[in-house]
Each structure stands twice: as C-alpha cells, then as structure tokens.
C-alpha positions as YAML, in Angstrom:
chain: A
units: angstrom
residues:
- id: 1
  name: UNK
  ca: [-37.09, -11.08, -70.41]
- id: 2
  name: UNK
  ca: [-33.56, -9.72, -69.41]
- id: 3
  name: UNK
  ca: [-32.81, -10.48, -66.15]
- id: 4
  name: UNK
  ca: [-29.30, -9.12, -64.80]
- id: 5
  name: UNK
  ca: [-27.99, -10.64, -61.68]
- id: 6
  name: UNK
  ca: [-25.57, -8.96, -59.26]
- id: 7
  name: UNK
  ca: [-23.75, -12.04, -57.12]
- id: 8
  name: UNK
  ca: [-22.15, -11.40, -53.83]
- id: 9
  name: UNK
  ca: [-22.02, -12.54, -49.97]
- id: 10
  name: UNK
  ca: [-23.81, -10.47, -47.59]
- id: 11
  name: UNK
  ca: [-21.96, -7.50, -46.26]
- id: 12
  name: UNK
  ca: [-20.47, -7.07, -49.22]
- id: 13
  name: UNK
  ca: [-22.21, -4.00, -50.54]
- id: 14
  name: UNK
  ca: [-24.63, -5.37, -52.87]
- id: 15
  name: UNK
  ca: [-27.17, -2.97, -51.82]
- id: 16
  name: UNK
  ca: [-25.49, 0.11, -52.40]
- id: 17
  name: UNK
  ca: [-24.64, -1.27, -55.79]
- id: 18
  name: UNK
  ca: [-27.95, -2.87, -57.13]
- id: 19
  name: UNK
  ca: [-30.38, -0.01, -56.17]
- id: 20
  name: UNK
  ca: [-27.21, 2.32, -57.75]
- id: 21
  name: UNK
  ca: [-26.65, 0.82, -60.37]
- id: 22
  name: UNK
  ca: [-30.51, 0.59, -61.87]
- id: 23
  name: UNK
  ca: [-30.72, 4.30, -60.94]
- id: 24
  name: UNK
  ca: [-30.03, 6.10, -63.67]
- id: 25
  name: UNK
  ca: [-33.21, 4.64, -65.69]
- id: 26
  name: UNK
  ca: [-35.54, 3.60, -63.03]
- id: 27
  name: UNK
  ca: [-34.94, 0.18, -63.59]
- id: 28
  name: UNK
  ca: [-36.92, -2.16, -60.91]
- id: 29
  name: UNK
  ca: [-34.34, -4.37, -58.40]
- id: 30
  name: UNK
  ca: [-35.76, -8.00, -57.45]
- id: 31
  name: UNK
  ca: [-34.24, -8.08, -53.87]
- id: 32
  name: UNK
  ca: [-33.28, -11.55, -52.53]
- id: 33
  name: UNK
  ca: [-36.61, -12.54, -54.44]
- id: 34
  name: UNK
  ca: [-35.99, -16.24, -53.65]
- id: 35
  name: UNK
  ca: [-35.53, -15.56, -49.84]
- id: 36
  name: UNK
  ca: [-34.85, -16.25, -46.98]
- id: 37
  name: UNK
  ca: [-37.87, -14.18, -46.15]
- id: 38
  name: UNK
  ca: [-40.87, -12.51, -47.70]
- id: 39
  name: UNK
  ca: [-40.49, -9.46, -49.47]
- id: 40
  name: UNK
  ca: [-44.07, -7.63, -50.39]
- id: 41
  name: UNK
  ca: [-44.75, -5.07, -47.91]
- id: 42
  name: UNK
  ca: [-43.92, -1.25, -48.87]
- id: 43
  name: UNK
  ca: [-40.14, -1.22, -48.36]
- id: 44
  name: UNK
  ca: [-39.56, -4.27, -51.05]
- id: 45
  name: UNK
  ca: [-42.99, -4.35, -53.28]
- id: 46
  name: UNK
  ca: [-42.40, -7.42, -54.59]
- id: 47
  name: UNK
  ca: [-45.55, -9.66, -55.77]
- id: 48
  name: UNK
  ca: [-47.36, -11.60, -53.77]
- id: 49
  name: UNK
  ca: [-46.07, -14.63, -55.44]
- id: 50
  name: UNK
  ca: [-43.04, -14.20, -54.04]
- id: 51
  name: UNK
  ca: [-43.67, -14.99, -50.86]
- id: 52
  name: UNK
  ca: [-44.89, -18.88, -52.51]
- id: 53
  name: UNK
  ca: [-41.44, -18.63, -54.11]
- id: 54
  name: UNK
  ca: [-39.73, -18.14, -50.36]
- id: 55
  name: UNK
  ca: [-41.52, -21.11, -49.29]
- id: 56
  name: UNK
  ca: [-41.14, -23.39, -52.22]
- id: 57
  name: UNK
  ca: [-37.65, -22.74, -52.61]
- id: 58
  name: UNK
  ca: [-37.17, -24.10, -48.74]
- id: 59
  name: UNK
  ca: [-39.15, -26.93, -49.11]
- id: 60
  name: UNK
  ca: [-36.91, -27.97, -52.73]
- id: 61
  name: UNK
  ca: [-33.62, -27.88, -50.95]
- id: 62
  name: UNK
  ca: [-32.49, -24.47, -52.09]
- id: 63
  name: UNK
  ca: [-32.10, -25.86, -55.55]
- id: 64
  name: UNK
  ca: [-33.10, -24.20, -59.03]
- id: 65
  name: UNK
  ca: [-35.71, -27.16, -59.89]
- id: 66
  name: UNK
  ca: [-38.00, -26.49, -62.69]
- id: 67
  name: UNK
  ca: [-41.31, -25.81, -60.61]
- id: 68
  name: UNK
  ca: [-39.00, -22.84, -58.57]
- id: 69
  name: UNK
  ca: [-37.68, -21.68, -62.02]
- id: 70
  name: UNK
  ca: [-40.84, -21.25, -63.32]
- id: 71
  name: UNK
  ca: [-41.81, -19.53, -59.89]
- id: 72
  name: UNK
  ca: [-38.66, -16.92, -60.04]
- id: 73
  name: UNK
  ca: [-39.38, -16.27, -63.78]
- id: 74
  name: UNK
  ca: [-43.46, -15.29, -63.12]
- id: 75
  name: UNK
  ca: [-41.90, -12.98, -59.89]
- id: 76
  name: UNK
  ca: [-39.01, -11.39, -61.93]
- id: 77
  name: UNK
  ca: [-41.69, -10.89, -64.65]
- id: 78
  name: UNK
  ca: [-44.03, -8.91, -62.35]
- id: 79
  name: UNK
  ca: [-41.44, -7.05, -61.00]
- id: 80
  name: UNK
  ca: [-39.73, -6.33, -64.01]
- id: 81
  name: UNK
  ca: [-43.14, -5.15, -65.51]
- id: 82
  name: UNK
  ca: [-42.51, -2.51, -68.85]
- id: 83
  name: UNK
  ca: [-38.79, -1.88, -68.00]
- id: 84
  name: UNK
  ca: [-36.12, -3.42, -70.61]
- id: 85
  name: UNK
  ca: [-34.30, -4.91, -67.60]
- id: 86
  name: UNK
  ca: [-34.84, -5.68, -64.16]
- id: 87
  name: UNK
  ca: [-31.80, -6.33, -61.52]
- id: 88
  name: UNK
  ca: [-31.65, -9.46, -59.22]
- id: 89
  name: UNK
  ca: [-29.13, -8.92, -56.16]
- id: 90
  name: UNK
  ca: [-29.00, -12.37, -54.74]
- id: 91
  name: UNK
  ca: [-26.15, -12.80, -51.58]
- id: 92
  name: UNK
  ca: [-25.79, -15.72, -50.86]
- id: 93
  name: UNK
  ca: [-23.84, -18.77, -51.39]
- id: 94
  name: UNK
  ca: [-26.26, -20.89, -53.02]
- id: 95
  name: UNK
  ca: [-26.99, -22.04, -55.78]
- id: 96
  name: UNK
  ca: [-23.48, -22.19, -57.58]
- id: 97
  name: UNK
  ca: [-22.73, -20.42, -60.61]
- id: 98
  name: UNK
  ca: [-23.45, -23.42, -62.69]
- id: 99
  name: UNK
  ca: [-26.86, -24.21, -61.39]
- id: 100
  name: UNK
  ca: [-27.88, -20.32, -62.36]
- id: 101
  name: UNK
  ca: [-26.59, -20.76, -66.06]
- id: 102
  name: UNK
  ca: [-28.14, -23.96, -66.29]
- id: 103
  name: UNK
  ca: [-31.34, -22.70, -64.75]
- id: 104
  name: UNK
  ca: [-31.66, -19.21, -66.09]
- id: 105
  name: UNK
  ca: [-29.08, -18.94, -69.58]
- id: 106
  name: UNK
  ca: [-30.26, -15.81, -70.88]
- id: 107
  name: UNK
  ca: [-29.50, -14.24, -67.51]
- id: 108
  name: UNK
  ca: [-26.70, -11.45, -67.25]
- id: 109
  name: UNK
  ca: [-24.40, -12.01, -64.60]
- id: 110
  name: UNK
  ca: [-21.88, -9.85, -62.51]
- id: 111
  name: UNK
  ca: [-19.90, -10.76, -59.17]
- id: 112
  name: UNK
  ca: [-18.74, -8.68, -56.38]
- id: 113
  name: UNK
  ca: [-16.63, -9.97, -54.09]
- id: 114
  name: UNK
  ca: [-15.41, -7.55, -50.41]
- id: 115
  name: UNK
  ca: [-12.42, -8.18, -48.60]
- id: 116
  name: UNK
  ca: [-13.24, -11.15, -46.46]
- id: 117
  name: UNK
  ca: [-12.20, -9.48, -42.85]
- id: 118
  name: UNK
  ca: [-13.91, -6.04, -43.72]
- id: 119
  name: UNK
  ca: [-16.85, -8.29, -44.27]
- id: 120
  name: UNK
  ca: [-16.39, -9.62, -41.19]
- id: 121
  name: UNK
  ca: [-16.51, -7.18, -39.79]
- id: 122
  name: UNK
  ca: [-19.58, -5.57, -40.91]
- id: 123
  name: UNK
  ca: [-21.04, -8.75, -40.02]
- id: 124
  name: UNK
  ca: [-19.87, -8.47, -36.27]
- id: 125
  name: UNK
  ca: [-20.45, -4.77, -36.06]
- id: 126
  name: UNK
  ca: [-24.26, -5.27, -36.59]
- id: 127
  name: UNK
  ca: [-24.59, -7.90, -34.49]
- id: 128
  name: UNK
  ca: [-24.82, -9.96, -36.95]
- id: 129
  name: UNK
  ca: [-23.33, -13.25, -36.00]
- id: 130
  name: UNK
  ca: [-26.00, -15.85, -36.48]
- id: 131
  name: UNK
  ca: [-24.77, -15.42, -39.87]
- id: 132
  name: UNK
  ca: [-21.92, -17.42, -39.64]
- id: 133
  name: UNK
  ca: [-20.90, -20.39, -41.16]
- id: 134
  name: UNK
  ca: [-17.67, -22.49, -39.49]
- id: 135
  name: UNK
  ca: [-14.69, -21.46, -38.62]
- id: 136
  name: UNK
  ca: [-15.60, -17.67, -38.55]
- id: 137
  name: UNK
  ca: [-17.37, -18.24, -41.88]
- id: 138
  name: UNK
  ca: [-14.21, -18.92, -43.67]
- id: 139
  name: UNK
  ca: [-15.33, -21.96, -45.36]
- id: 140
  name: UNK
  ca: [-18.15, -20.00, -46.92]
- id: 141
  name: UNK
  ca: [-16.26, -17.08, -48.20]
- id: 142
  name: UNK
  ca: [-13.27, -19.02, -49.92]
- id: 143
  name: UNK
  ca: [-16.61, -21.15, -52.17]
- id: 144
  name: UNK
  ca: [-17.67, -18.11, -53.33]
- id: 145
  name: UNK
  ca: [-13.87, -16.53, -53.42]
- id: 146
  name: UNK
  ca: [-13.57, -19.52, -55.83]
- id: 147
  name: UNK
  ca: [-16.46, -18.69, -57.96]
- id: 148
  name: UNK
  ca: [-15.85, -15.35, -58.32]
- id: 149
  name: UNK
  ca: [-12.47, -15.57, -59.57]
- id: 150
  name: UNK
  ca: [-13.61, -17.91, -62.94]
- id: 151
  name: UNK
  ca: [-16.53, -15.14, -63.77]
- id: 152
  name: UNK
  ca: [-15.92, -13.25, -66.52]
- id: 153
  name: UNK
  ca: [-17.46, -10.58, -64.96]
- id: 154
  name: UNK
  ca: [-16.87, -9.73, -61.56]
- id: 155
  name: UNK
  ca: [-15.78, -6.40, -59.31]
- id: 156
  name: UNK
  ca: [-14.78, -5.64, -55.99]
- id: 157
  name: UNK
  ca: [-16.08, -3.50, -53.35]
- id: 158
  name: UNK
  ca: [-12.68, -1.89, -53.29]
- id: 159
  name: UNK
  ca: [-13.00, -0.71, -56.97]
- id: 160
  name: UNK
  ca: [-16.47, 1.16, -55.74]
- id: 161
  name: UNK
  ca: [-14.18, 2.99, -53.11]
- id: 162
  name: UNK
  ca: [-11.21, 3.99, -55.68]
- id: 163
  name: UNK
  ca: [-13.58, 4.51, -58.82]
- id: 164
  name: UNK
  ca: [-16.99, 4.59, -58.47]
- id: 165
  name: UNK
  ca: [-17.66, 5.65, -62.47]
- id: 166
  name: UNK
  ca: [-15.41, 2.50, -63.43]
- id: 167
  name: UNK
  ca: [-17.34, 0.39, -61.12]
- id: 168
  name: UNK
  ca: [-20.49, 0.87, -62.04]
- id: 169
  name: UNK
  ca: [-19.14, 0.95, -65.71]
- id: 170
  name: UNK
  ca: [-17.97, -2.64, -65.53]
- id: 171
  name: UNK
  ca: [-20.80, -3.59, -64.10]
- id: 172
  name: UNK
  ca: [-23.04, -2.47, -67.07]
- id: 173
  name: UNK
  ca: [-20.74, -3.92, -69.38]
- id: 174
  name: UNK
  ca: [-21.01, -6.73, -68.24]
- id: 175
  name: UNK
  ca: [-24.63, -6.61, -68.15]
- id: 176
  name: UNK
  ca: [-24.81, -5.50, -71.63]
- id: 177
  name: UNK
  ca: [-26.50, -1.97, -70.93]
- id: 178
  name: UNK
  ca: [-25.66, 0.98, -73.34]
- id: 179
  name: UNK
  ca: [-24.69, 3.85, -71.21]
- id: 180
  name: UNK
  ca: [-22.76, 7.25, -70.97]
- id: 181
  name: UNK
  ca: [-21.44, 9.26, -68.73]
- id: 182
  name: UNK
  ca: [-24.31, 10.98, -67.53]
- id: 183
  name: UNK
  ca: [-25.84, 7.58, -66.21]
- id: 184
  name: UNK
  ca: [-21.89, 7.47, -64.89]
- id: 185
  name: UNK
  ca: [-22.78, 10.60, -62.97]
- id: 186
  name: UNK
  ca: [-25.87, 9.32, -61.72]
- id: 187
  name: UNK
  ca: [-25.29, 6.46, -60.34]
- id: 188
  name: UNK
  ca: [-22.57, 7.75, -58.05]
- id: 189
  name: UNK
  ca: [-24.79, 10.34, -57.02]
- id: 190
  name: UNK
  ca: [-26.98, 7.96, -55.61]
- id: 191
  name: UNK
  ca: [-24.68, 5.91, -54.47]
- id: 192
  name: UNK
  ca: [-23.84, 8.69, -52.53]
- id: 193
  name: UNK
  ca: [-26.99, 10.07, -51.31]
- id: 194
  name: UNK
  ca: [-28.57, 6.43, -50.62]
- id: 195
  name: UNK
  ca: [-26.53, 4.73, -49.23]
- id: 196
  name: UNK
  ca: [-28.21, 1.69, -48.16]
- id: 197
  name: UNK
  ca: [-29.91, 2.11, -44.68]
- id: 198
  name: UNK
  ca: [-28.15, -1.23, -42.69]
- id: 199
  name: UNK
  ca: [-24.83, 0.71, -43.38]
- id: 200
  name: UNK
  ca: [-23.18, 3.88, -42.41]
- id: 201
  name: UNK
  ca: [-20.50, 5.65, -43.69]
- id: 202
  name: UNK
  ca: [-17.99, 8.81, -41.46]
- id: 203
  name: UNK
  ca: [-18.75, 10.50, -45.18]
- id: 204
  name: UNK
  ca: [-21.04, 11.78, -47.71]
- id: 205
  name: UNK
  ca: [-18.07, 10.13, -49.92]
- id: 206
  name: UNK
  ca: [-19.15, 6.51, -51.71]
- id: 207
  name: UNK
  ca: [-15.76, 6.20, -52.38]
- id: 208
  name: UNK
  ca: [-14.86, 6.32, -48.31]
- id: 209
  name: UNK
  ca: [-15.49, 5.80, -45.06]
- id: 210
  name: UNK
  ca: [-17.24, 3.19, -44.65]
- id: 211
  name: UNK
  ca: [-17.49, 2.91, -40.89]
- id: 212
  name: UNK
  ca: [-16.74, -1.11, -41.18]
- id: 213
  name: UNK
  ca: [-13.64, 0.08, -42.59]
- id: 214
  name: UNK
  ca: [-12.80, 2.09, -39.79]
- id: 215
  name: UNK
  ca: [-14.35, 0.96, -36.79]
- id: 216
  name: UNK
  ca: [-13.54, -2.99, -35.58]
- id: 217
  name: UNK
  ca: [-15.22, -5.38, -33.84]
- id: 218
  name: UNK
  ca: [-13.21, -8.33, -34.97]
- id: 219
  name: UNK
  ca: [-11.88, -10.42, -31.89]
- id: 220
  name: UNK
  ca: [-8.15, -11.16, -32.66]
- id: 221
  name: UNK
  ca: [-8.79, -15.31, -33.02]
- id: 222
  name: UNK
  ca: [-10.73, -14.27, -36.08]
- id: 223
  name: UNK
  ca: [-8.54, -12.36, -38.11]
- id: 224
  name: UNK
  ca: [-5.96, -14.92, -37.29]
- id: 225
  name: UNK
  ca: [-7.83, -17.51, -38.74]
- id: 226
  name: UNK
  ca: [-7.77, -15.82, -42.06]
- id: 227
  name: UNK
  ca: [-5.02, -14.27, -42.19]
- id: 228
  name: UNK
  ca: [-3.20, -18.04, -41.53]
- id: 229
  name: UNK
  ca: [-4.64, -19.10, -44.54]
- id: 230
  name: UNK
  ca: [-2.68, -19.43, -47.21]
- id: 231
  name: UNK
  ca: [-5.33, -19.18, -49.48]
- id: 232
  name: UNK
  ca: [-7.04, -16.25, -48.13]
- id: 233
  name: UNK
  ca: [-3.17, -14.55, -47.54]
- id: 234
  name: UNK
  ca: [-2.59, -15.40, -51.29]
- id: 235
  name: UNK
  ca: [-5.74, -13.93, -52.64]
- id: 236
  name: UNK
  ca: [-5.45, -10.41, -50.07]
- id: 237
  name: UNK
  ca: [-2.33, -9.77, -51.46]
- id: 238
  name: UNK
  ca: [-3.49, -10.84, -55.10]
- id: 239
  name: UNK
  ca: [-6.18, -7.69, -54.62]
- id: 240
  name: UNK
  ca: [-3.79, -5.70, -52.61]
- id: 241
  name: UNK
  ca: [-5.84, -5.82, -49.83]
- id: 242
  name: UNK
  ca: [-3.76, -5.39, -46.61]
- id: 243
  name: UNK
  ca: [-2.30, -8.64, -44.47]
- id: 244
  name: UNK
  ca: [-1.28, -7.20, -41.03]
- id: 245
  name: UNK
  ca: [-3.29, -7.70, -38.76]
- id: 246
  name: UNK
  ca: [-3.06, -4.54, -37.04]
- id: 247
  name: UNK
  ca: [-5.33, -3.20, -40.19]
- id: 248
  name: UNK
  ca: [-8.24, -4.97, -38.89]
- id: 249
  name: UNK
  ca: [-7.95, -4.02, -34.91]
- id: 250
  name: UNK
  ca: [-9.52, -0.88, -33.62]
- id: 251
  name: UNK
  ca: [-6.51, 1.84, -33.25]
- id: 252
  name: UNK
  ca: [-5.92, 4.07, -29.77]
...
C-alpha cells in the first residue's frame, strides 16, 4: 500500500493542498485519520474503525506503537480502497519525523511549512486560540521549523502563492507520482475553486489573497515575541518572508 503523507502545522494550508493535490486522479485523502476527533460522518467518510484509532491513539500516549500501526494501516487501507495511492494530511506536531519512518518506511513524505505570524494569525482570526501552545505557540512552531528544514522534501505555503504548478509539482515528486501538465492544470483549478471551507480568500486567485494575509488580528506582544527571536528572525529572512512588524498589523 502507498501511503503519501503531507506534514504541516495547522493553519498552514494543508487542506487546500491535500484535497488539491489528489485531484487530478480522484485519489482518496485520509484526513487527520489518527485524530483528535472522529472522522466518519458524510463530510470525512472515513471507516468506522477510525474512530477506535482516535481513541486508541489517546489512550497510547500519541505514540506510533505497534497495536496503533496496525490500526492506521487497516484505516488507510479502507480508505485507500482500489486507488494506487491514498494521501494522509496529518497537522500536527506529533509524532516526530523519526517515529513516522520508523513506524510506516514505505510511506512517502512531504512537508509544508507557513510563515509562522501569518499562521498566527489565521489561528487568531478564527478564534482559534485554544490552539496554542506557550509563549504564543512559538515553542511549537520552531520543533516543527526544525523538522522541516532536514526533509528532503518539503514546500512552503508561499511557493503555493508565487507558483502554484511548481508547488504542486514538488509535491508529487516527492511523492513519486508520474504526472504532466494537465494534472498541473488541474490541480490549480481546484485549488482555486475549493478552496477549503475554514478559509477565505479577497480572490478567486490560489496564488493571493488570502484574507489571513491581509486582514490582522495579531496583538502587538505577539509578533514581538517572534520577531525577537533570533531564530525565527534568521529563518523569515532565510525564506524572505518579511521582518517588520508593521507587515503583520492591520493598516488604516
């Protein structure tokens, strides 16, 4: 079974790129199959098993052990059902990169990573903020910044704003799909006309405006914090995202 995995943090535009990038062939998308909630009603028809996978994954720690291996492996299965491949979008922190080779080797694996204060903000525009981890969930973000910059596969959210067809073209290299450019087309297409519902855009554009790109919510303390980092700082500039802080404040 070929399972591809798409890696990010939430608000990082996951969705838009899982459901995307499968497009083109119809191939099936295992959404957050592990949790942190039950997925099998009509909007994610997942298996019933995978509500027992929700729960056993809780009570094991959130770790890959072999009885919630064997678990994911019977869900993906179902979900992937005839298709050659089946996508697993998975946004969240845990487990690390190593547990999922160790736990799932023949698994294809991208990253996606979203620069940290415009995920921020998405996070604060929706409300969003029991979502947090310390210290404006800066802690979390520079793990996974971390992990994502060893992968030898990885994009940014920024690269499906400039480029779309090289974004989702990375992505399926990395996956090992053969494609052209008429699965190119496609996928921007639908990028573009299914957009995922818990975002908006000013646009019909996936390549722009994203309204939490536009629109802040950020309180000033918060883009402070990251901004002082010298980490964070180092890694902005690294991806040529902007430092000043009046980028992230809401404009007269």
């Amino acid at each position: 079974m070929t399972v591809c995995r798409l890696h990010a943090l939430a608000r990082s535009g996951s969705s838009v790129t899982a459901y995307a990038a499968a497009s083109p062939w119809g191939y099936p998308v295992g959404d957050e199959v592990l949790g942190p909630w039950p997925r099998t009603g009509p909007l994610y028809p997942h298996p019933p098993e995978q509500a027992e996978l929700v729960d056993l994954f809780k009570a094991e720690g959130h770790r890959l052990t072999p009885p919630v291996v064997a678990l994911t492996r019977l869900v993906m299965a179902k979900i992937k059902g005839n298709a050659p491949f089946v996508v697993s979008k998975w946004p969240h922190l845990r487990p690390s990169p190593e547990e999922w080779r160790e736990a799932f080797p023949e698994d294809r694996a991208v990253y996606l990573i979203r620069n940290p204060l415009h995920r921020l903000n998405s996070l604060y525009c929706r409300g969003q903020l029991h979502s947090f981890g310390p210290n404006q969930d800066l802690y979390r973000y520079k793990q996974y910044m971390a992990w994502w910059r060893v992968q030898p596969h990885r994009v940014s959210f920024d690269q499906f704003k400039q480029d779309p067809g090289g974004f989702f073209r990375t992505i399926w290299n990395g996956w090992e799909w053969p494609f052209d450019e008429s699965h190119v087309a496609h996928a921007v297409a639908y990028a573009r006309e299914h957009y995922h519902s818990d975002s908006k855009r000013e646009s019909d554009r996936p390549e722009g405006g994203v309204l939490s790109e536009t629109r802040f919510a950020l309180p000033e303390s918060a883009i402070e914090r990251y901004l002082s980092d010298d980490e964070i700082r180092e890694f902005m500039v690294s991806m040529g995202w902007s430092v000043r802080q009046e980028d992230y404040l809401d404009r007269a």
